[in-house]
C-alpha positions in Angstrom: -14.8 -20.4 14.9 -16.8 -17.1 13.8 -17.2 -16.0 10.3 -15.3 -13.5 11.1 -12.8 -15.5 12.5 -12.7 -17.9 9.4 -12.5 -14.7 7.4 -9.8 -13.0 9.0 -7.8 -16.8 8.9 -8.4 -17.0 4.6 -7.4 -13.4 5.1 -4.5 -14.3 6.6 -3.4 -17.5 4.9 -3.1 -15.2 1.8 -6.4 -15.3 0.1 -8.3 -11.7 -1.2 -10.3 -9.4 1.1 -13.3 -10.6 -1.4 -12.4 -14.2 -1.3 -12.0 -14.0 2.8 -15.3 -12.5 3.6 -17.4 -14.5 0.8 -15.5 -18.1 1.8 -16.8 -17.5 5.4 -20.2 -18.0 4.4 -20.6 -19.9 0.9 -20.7 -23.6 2.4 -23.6 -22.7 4.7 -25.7 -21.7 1.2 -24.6 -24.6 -0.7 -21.5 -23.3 -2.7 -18.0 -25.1 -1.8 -15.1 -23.2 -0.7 -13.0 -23.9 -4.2 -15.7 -22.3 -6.4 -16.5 -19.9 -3.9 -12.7 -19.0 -4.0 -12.6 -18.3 -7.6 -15.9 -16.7 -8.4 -14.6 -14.1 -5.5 -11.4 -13.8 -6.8 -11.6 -11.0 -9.4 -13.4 -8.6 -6.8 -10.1 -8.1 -4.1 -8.6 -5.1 -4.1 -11.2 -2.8 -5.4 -12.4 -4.8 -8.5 -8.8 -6.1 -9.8 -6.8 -3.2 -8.0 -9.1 -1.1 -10.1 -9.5 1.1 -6.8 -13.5 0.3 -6.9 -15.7 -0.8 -3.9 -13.8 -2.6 -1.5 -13.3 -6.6 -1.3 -14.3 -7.0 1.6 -17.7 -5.2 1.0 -18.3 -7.0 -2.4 -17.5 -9.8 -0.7 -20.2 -9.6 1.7 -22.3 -8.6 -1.1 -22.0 -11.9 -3.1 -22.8 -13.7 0.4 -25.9 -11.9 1.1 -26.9 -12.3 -2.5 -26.3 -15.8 -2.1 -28.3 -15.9 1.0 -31.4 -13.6 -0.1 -30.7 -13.0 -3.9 -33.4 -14.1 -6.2 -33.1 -17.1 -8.8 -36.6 -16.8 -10.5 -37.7 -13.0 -12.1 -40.8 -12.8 -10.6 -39.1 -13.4 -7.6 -39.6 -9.2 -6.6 -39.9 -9.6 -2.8 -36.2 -11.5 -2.8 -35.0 -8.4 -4.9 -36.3 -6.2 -2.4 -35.1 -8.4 0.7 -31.5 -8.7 -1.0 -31.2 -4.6 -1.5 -32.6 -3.6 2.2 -29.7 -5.8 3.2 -27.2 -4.6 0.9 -28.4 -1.5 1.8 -28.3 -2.0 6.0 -24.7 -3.6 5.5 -23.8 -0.5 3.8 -24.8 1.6 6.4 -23.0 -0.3 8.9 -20.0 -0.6 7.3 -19.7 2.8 6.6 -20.5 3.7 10.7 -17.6 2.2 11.4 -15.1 3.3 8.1 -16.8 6.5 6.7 -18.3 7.1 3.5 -15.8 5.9 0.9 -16.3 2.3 0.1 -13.4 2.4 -2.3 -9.9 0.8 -2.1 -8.1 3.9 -2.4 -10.3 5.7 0.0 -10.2 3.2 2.8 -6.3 2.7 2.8 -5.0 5.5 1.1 -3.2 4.4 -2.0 -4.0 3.2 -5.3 -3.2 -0.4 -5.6 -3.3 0.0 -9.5 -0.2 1.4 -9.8 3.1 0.3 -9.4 3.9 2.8 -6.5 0.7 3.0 -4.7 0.8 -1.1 -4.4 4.3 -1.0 -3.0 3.2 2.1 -0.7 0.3 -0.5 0.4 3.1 -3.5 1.0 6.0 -0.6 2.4 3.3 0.6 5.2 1.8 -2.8 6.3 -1.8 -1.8 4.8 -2.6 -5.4 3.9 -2.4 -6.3 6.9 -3.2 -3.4 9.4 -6.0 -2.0 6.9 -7.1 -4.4 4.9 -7.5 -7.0 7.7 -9.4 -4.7 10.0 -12.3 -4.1 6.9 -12.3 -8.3 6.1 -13.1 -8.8 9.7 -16.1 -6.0 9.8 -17.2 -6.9 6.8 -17.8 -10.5 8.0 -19.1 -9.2 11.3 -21.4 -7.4 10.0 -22.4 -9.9 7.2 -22.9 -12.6 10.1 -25.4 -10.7 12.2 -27.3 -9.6 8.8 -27.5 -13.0 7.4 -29.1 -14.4 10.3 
């Protein structure tokens, strides 16, 4: 199975955009799928259904800091490394979805209120939007992280 396979199935089994993309890679760099679960957890749907960056793309972000990030200060060059990733992701990402990296902006509605959630729910966005940016992000993640 692909990451972006596994991602779309946590996706799918009813697990966050955030949780889906970040699971698909956290056992290869030593974190296990239950902590990996939680620490994701507060990131899906924009931050909390705050309507900030996308799951899926903070997702990825916690994956490729996991991957590159740093772990001692001095540690500059894994800064670096970790941003030009970020950064590439980004870029590729936003190829394929536009510039808006926001909830709102990628499906349309605010999932922080009442009656932009149930818009999300009433036109299928879950699963015809949402899905579609959990699979790209992972994608995309894969071919960075390796």
């Amino acid at each position: 199975m692909t990451k972006s396979q596994s991602a779309a199935a946590t996706f799918d089994s009813g697990f966050s955009c955030s949780q889906a993309v970040f699971t698909a890679f956290s056992d290869g760099y030593g974190l296990d799928r239950e902590n990996a679960l939680k620490l994701s957890q507060a990131l899906g749907g924009g931050m909390a259904h705050l309507g900030f960056t996308c799951g899926a793309v903070t997702g990825a972000f916690l994956a490729i800091g996991l991957r590159f990030g740093r772990s001692r200060a001095e540690d500059l060059a894994a800064k670096e490394k970790t941003y030009a990733v970020m950064t590439e992701f980004v870029r590729r990402f936003r190829a394929r979805h536009g510039q808006d990296l926001s909830c709102p902006g990628l499906i349309g509605t605010d999932l922080a209120t009442p009656n932009g959630f149930k818009a999300a729910v009433d036109r299928n966005l879950f699963q015809t939007r949402c899905a579609v940016f959990v699979r790209d992000a992972a994608e995309i993640c894969d071919d960075l992280l390796k």
